[in-house]
Every structure is written in C-alpha cells, then in structure tokens.
C-alpha positions as a Python dict, from the first residue, in 0.01 Angstrom:
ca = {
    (1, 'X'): (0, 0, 0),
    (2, 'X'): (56, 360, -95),
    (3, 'X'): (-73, 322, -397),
    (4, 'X'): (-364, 142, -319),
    (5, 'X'): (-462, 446, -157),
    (6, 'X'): (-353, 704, -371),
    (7, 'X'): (-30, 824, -330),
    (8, 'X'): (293, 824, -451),
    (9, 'X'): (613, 622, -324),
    (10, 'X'): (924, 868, -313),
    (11, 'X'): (1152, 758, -579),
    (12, 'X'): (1515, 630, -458),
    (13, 'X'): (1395, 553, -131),
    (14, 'X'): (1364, 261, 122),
    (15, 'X'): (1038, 155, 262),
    (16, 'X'): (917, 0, 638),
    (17, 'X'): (602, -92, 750),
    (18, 'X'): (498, -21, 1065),
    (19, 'X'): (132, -159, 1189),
    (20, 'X'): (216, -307, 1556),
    (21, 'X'): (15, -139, 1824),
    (22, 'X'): (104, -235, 2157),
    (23, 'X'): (-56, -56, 2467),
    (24, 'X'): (229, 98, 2602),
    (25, 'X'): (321, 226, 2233),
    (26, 'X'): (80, 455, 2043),
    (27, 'X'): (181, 732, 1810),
    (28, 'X'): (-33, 1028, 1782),
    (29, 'X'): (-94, 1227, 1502),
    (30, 'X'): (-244, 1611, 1450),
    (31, 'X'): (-282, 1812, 1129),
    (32, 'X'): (-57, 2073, 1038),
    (33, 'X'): (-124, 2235, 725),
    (34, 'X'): (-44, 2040, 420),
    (35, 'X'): (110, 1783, 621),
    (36, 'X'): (49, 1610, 994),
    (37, 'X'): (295, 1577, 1317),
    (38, 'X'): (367, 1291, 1478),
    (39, 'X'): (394, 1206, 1816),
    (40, 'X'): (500, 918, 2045),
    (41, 'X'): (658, 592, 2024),
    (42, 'X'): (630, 310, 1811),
    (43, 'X'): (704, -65, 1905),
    (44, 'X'): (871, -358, 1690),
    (45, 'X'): (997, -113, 1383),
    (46, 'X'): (1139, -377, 1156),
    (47, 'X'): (1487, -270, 998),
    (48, 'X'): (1415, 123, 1155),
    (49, 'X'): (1832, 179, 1150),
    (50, 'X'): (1845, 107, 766),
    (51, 'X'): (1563, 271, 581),
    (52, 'X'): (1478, 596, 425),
    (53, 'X'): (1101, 615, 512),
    (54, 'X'): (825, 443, 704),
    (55, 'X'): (471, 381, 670),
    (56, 'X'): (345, 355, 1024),
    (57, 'X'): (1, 370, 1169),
    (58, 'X'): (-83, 671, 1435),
    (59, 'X'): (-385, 724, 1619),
    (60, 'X'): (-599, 1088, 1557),
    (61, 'X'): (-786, 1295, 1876),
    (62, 'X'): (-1107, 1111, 1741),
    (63, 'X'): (-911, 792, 1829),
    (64, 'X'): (-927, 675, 1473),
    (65, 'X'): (-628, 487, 1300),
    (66, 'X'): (-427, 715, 1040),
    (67, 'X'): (-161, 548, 812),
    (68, 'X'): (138, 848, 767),
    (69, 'X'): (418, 837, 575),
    (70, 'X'): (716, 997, 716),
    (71, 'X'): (1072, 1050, 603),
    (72, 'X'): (1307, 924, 893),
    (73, 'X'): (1611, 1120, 833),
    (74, 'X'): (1440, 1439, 1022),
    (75, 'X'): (1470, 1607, 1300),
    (76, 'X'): (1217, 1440, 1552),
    (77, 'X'): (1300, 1102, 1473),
    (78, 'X'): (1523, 969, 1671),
    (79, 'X'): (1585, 509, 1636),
    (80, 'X'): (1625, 379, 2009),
    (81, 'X'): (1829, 39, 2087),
    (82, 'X'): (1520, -26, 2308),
    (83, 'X'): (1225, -287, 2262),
    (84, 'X'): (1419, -592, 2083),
    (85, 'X'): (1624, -875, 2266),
    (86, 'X'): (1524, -1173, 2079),
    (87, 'X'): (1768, -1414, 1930),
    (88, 'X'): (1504, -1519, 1698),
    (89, 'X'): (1500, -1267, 1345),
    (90, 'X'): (1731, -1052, 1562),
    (91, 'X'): (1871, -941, 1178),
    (92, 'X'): (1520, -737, 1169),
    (93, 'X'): (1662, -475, 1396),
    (94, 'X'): (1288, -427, 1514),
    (95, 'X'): (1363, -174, 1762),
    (96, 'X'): (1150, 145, 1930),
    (97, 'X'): (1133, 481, 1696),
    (98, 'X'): (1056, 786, 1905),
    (99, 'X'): (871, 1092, 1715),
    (100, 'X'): (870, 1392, 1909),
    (101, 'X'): (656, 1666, 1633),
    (102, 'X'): (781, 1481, 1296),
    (103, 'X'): (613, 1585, 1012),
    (104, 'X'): (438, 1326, 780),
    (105, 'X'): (215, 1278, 524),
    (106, 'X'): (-150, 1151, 590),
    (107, 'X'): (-184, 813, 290),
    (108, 'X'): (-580, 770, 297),
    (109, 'X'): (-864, 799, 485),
    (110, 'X'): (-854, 710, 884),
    (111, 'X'): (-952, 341, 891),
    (112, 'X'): (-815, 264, 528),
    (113, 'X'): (-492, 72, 620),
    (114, 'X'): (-748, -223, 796),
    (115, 'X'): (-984, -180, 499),
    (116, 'X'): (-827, -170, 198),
    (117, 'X'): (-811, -443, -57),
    (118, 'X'): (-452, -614, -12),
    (119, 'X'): (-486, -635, 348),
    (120, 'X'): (-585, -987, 442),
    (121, 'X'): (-382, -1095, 127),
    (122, 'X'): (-97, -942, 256),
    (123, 'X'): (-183, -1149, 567),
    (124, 'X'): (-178, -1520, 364),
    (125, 'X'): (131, -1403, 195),
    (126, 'X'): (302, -1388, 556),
    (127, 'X'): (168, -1751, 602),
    (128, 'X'): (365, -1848, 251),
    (129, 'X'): (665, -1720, 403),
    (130, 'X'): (622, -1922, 749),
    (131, 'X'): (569, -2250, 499),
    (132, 'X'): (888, -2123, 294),
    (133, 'X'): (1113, -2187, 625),
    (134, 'X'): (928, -2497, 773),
    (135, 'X'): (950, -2642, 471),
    (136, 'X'): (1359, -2579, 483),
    (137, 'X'): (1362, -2685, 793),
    (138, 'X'): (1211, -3042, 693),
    (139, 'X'): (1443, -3077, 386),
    (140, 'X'): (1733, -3136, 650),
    (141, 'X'): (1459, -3451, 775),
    (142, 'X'): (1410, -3575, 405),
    (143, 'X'): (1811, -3584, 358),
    (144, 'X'): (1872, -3791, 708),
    (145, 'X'): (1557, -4000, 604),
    (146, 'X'): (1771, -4081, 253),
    (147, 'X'): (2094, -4182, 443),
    (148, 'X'): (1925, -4357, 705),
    (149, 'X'): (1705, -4646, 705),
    (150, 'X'): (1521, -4548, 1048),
    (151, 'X'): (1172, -4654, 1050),
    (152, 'X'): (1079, -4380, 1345),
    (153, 'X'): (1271, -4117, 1157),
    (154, 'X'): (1072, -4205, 868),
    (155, 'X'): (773, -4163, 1052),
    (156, 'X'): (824, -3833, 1109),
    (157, 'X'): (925, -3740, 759),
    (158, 'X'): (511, -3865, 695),
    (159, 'X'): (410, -3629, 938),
    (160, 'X'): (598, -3352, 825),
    (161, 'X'): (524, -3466, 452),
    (162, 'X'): (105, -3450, 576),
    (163, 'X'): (157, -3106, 717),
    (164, 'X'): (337, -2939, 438),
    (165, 'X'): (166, -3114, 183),
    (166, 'X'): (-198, -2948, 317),
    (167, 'X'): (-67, -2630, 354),
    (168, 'X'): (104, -2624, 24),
    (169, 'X'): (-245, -2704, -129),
    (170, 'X'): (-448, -2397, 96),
    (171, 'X'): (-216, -2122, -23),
    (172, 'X'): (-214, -2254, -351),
    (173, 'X'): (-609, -2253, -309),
    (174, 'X'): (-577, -1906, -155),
    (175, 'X'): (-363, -1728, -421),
    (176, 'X'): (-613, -1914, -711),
    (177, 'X'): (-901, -1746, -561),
    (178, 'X'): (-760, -1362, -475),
    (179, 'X'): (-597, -1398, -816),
    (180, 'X'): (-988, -1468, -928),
    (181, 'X'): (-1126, -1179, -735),
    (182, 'X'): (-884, -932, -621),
    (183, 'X'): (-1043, -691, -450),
    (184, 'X'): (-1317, -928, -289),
    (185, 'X'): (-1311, -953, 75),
    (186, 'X'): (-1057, -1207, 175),
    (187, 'X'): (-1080, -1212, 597),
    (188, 'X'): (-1196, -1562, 572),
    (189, 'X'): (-992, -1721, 319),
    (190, 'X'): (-661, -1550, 522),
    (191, 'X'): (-756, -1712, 866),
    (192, 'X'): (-798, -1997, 738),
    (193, 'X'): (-540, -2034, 579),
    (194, 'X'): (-311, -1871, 840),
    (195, 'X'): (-418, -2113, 1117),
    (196, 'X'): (-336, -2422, 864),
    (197, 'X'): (33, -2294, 785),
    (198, 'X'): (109, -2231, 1153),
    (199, 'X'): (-15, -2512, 1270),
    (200, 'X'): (168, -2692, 978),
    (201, 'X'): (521, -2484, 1110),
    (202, 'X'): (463, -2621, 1393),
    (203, 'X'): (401, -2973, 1352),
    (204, 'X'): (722, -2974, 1140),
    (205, 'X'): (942, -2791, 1413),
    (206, 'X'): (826, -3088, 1671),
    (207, 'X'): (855, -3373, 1435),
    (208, 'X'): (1209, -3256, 1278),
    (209, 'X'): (1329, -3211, 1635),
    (210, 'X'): (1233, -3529, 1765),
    (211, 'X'): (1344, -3746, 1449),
    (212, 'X'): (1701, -3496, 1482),
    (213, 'X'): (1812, -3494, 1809),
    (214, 'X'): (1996, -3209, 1958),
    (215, 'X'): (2266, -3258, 1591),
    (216, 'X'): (2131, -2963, 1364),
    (217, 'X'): (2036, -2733, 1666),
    (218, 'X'): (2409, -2717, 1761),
    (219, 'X'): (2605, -2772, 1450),
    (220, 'X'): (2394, -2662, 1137),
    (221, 'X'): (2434, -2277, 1165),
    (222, 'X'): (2120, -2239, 878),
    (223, 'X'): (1919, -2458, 1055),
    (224, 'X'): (1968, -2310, 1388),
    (225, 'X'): (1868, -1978, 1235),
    (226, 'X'): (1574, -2082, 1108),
    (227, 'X'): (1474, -2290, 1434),
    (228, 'X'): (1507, -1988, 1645),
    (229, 'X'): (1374, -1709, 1381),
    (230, 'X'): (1028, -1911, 1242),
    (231, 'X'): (887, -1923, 1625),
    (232, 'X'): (933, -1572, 1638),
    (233, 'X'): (768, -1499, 1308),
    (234, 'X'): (477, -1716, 1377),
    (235, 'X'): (405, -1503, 1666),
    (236, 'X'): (242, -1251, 1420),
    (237, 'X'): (-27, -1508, 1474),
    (238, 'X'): (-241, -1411, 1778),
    (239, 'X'): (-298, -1800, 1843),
    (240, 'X'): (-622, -1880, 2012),
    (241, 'X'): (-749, -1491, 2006),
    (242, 'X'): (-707, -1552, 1617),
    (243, 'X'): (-885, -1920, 1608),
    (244, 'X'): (-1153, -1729, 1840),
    (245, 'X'): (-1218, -1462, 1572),
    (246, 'X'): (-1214, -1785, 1317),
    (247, 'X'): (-1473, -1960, 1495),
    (248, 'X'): (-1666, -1666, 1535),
    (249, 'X'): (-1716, -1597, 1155),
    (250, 'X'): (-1821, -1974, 1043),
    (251, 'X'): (-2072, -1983, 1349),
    (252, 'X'): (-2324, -2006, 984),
    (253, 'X'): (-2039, -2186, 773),
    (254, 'X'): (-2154, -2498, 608),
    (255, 'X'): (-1839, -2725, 518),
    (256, 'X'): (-1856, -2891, 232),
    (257, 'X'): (-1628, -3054, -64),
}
C-alpha cells in the first residue's frame, strides 16, 4: 500500500493496517511541519501489542480521509485492553490504540487509501482467505463421508461440494482478470465475488454442522477454531448494506454467458 502511493516501508519493521471506522472511534489528524499529529482513538487494531508500525486511516479538519503512517513505540501511543471480547480470531489481539499528539507521516493524497489501485483486490483476496477456512472446515465432512456410508451425510458433502466448487471458479475468474488489467477498476468484480464466497462460507458452516453433529465442535480443537474464527471474519462483509451497494451498480448490468 505504501508503495502504491509513494513511499517507503521502514526497513526491519512490522506492519498493521488499520482502516475500521466506527462512529464512536475517529482519529484526527493536523499538520505539523514535515510530519502530522494524531489524535483520538482507533477501533479493531489487529495485532496492535506486537508490531512496530501502523498504517491507519485519520480524518483531516476538511473531514477528508488521510492514510498516516506512524511508528507505535512513541510517546502518545498508548495499546488499551479495551474494544475486543470475541472468542472468534481472539489471536488478532484487535484491541483500541489511543493517540494523544503522535507524530506520523501523511502516505498520499486525502482520499487515496479508497482510490488506489489494489484496493478492491485487496478486498477479493480477503474472500480467498474466507474460502481457504470453509473449505478446511468441509475436508473434516469429505473424511466422515469416506468412513461412512450415510446417504444424508453425503448429501451434504454435494452441497458443500456446489458451494466451494462456484466459489473456487469466481476467484479463480477474479485473479485471471486483475492479473489481465491491474490497475483497472475492480469494485464490481470484488462484490461479486465477495458475496459468492460468503455466502459459499456459509452454506458450508450449516451443511458441515448438520451432517456433524455437536462431535467436531467439542472435540476437534482445529475445527472448533475455525468454526468460531470464520463467522467473525466474514463479518468484514457488511451483509445486505453490501448486496444493496451490489444491486445498485448492475441496475444497467446485462447477464450474460
């Protein structure tokens, strides 16, 4: 991301980013010289207690979005305990950082985190890692399938084989056509392609659980991990808000083979 904007990435160092902008948690930023303070609070800061530096997004007096990049080991940092109780990806450590006149460095232009190529990319290759644990979670259907002749069991092991199977084929699809034109504008292709993988996640958390039982929730410690993490991580989704703004840009679509 940095250098898709025209910086450099500090050698020897650790990297977080931080885009989540809930209401109640909104980081200001001012210039400074050479440089720009932060202040505020920012929400859901994945693996804050372990890195070097952040990328975050801040907010200017012209109520524009700024990315910064800011060194965490300074005075006006300071990583809360607050803002994360989930069970699910509780390894993330995505707790509340608290910047109270940090000094950062301004990456871009306001507006070019949203707008840069590599955005909505970035987005599908979120959706390959929500198909990378539903489709772990379905191998542990495929081995009871092979030990057990169970004709309903095997009937969800076609479901879940339908739903990985088509979104196997759109992020194969996807990664063809941004490898094809890189920096083209890839909104649509992301959606779409987002809203297939969740929806496949989905469909194999229900069937897996209802072919399974109660078994690999309470005695396969992988499995449980991944059961309680992926719902968690598909929540990056914004559900219907997202299949809204889908809907909304093929209002003039024409689907075709």
């Amino acid at each position: 991301i940095i250098q898709q904007l025209g910086g450099s990435p500090t050698p020897s160092s650790t990297w977080g980013m931080w885009a989540a902008e809930p209401p109640q948690a909104r980081v200001q930023v001012r210039p400074q010289g050479q440089m720009v303070v932060l202040n505020g609070r920012k929400a859901w800061c994945s693996g804050a207690s372990v890195l070097s530096h952040a990328l975050l997004t801040a907010w200017d007096h012209h109520d524009r979005q700024q990315l910064v990049a800011v060194a965490l080991d300074q005075p006006g940092v300071t990583v809360t305990d607050q803002g994360w109780q989930a069970v699910g990806m509780g390894a993330t450590g995505s707790v509340e950082v608290l910047f109270e006149g940090a000094e950062a460095q301004a990456i871009g232009n306001p507006g070019d985190y949203l707008q840069r190529p590599g955005f909505w990319q970035g987005g599908i290759g979120i959706a390959a890692c929500w198909y990378g644990a539903a489709q772990s979670i379905a191998e542990r259907l495929r081995s009871h399938c092979a030990q057990h002749e169970e004709p309903h069991a095997l009937a969800h092991l076609g479901a879940v084989d339908s739903a990985l199977h088509a979104a196997a084929e759109v992020l194969r699809v996807s990664a063809l056509m941004i490898d094809a034109a890189p920096l083209d504008d890839a909104e649509l292709l992301a959606r779409r392609a987002r809203a297939v993988v969740e929806h496949a996640a989905e469909q194999v958390m229900l069937h897996v659980g209802h072919a399974l039982g109660a078994g690999p929730y309470c005695r396969d410690r992988q499995f449980a991990r991944l059961i309680a993490d992926l719902p968690v991580f598909l929540r990056q989704s914004h559900a219907e808000r997202d299949l809204a703004a889908l809907g909304q840009q093929v209002l003039t679509e024409t689907w075709m083979l």
